[in-house]
N, C-alpha and C positions, 0 to 999 in steps of 0.2 A: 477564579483564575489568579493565578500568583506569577513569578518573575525569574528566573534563574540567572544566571552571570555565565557565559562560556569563554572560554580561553580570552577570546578577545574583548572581552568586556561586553557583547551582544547579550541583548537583554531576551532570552525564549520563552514565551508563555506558554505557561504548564495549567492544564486541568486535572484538577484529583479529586476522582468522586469512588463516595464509599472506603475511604482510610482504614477504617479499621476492621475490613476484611483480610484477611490472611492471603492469598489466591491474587494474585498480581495481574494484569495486564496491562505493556505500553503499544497505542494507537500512533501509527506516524501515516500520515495522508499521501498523498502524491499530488501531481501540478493539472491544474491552478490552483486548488483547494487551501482547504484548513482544517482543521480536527474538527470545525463542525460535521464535516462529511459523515460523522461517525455516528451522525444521531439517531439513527433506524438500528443499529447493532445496541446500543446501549442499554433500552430495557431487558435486551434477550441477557448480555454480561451482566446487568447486577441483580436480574431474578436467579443466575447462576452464583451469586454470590461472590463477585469480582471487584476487586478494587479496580479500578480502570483509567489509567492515566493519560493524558492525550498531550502531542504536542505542536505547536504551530512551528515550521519549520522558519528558519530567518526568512526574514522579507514576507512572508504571509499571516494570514491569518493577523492576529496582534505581538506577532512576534516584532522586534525593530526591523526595520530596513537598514540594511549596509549596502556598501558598494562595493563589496570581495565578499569570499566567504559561500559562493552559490556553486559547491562543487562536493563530491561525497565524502571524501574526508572532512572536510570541515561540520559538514553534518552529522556525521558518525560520530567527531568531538563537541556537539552541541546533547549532540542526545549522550553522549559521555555523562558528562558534565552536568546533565538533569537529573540522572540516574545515581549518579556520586551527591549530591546534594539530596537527595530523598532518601538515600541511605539502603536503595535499592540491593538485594544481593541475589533472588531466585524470582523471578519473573518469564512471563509468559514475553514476546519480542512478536508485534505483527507490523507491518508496510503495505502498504497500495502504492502500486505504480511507481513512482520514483519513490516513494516512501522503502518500496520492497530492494529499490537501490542504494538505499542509504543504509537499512538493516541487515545487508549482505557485506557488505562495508563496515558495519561494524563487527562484527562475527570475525573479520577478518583482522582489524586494525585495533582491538580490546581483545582479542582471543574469545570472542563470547562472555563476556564478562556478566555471570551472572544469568544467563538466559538458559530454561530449562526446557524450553520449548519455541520454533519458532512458525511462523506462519508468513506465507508470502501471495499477497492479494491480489490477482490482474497485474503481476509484476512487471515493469521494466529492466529486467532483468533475461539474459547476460546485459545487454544493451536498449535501446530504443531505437538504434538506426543499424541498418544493414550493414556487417563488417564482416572480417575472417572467420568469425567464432560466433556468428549469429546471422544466417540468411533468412532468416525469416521478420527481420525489423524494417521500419521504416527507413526507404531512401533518404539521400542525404539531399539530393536536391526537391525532394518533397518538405522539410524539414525545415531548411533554407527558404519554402515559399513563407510557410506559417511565421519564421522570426522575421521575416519582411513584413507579412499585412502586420504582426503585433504589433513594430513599429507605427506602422500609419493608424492600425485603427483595432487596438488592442479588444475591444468589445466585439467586434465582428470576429478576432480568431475566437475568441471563448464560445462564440455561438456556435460556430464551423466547428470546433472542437467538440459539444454539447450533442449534436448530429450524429458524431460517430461515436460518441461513450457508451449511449443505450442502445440495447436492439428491439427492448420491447418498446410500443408506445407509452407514456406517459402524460400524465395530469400537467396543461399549461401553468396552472400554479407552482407547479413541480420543477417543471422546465425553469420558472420564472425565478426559485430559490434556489437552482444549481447554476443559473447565471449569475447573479448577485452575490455567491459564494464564491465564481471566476474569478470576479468582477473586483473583488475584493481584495486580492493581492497584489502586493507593490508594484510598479511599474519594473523597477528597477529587478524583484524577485523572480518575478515573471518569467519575462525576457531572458534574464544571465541562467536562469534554470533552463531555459528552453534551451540554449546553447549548452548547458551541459548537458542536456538528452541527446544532444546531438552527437557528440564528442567522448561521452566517456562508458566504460565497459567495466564490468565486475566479473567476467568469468574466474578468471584467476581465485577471486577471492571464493568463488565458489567452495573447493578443496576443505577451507577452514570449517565447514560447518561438520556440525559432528553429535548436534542434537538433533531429536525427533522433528521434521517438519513439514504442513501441509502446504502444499501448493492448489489452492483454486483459483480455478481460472474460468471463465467464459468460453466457449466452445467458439463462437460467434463476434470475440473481441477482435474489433479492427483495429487499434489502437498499438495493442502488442497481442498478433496473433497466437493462437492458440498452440502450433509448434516449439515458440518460445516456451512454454509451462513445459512441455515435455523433452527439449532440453535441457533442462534444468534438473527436472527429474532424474534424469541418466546419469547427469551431474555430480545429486546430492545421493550418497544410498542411503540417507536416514530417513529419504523423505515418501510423500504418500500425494499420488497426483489424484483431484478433487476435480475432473471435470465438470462440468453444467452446462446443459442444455438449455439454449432459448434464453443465453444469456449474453449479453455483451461485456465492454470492461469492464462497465456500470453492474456485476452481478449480485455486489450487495444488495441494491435495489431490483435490478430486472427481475431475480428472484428471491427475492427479499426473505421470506419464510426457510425457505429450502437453503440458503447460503448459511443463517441465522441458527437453525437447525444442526448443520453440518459443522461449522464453527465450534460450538458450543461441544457436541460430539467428538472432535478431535481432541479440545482442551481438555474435554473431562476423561480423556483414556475410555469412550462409548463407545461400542460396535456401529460404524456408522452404517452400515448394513439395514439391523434392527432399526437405525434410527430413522431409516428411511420408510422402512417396510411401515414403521406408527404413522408414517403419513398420508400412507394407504397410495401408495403409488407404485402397481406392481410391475410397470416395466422397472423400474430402479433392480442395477445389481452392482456387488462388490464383488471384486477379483483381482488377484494380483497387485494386490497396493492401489488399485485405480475405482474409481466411479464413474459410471455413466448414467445421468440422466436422462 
């Protein structure tokens, strides 16, 4: 782990593993997380031969904590500013969750700078709360309860929140490292991120994108439902919607193998058809840009 400098002198920790791979990708998380979140994708990227860069977004992870700064521009100029210091110029671009609204924000506010492919994970994207340009997001006075209890009792929203990430069951060990990964980010990143879920929209920036990109999403994400991926789709026309079944937000993990698979298959320009059928799973089909599992 090393240190970056962004506009305002905020210090963002960058992970870079596998350097002297040619074959690029930058990891950005979503909330409450950290680039740890990414640790089950990682063997699949560097048996693919991937440099794979991660970052903790301010206030989480070991990035610093500020007090401004927890809004998508400002992260769009943080991940700038990573990627200008690495000397980055052709890269792969993926986001979860807010992370997928910070990477849409960039595309938009860099003109894509750099990015040859993008991918958008369980996005919050157009929005996370129910607006003009997005009825299928979370209420605003649902929204509103969660930055109240953060307030009083920051550890009980991350569990409440943990509840509705996966749809499969999981291992309490498992449970017990995605809450201590919560658990883990600023009080202060937290919270002022939570209020930007609430409050801000990227549809607009939609428009700017204009490279190849996949959208997976969870069939079963309560979080940001699954209509939301398919807005976005009609959205983007470069893009290629990645349904999964029996998966929640959490579909890296719910389906861990099968997201892993698919992933890897989009970046490498693989019929993800074929890549399905090697898994021996013959309800899977491709049609029309879309997958159904």
């Amino acid at each position: 782990m090393f240190y970056v400098k962004s506009s305002d002198k905020t210090r963002i920790a960058v992970y870079d593993l596998n350097k002297k791979a040619k074959k690029i990708i930058i990891l950005l998380h979503g909330w409450p997380l950290s680039a740890k979140m990414f640790e089950y994708q990682l063997p699949a990227l560097l048996n693919a031969g991937y440099r794979i860069i991660r970052i903790d977004l301010r206030g989480f992870g070991n990035s610093d904590e500020t007090t401004d700064g927890y809004n998508y521009e400002q992260f769009a100029t943080d991940l700038y500013y990573v990627i200008k210091a690495l000397d980055l110029k052709k890269f792969i671009l993926a986001g979860f969750s807010m992370g997928g609204g910070v990477v849409v924000k960039y595309m938009s506010k860099y003109k894509g700078y750099g990015v040859n492919k993008l991918l958008l994970i369980d996005a919050a994207v157009p929005s996370y709360s129910k607006d003009s340009t997005n009825p299928y997001g979370q209420s605003i006075e649902d929204t509103n309860k969660l930055i109240e209890l953060g307030y009083h009792d920051r550890p009980a929203l991350n569990q409440h929140f943990a509840t509705l990430f996966f749809h499969k069951k999981h291992s309490a060990p498992f449970l017990n490292w995605f809450q201590n990964l919560s658990d883990s980010a600023s009080a202060t990143g937290a919270m002022k991120s939570l209020i930007l879920l609430k409050e801000e929209n990227v549809f607009n920036d939609l428009k700017s994108i204009h490279v190849p990109t996949a959208i997976i999403h969870g069939k079963q994400d309560k979080i940001c439902p699954f209509p939301m991926a398919e807005l976005v789709h009609k959205n983007i026309a470069t893009s290629t919607l990645i349904p999964i079944e029996n998966a929640g937000h959490g579909s890296f993990y719910d389906r861990l193998e099968q997201f892993n698979q698919q992933m890897i298959a989009f970046l490498e320009n693989k019929s993800i058809s074929t890549s399905l059928r090697s898994n021996n799973n013959n309800n899977d089909y491709y049609q029309d840009g879309q997958i159904d599992i």
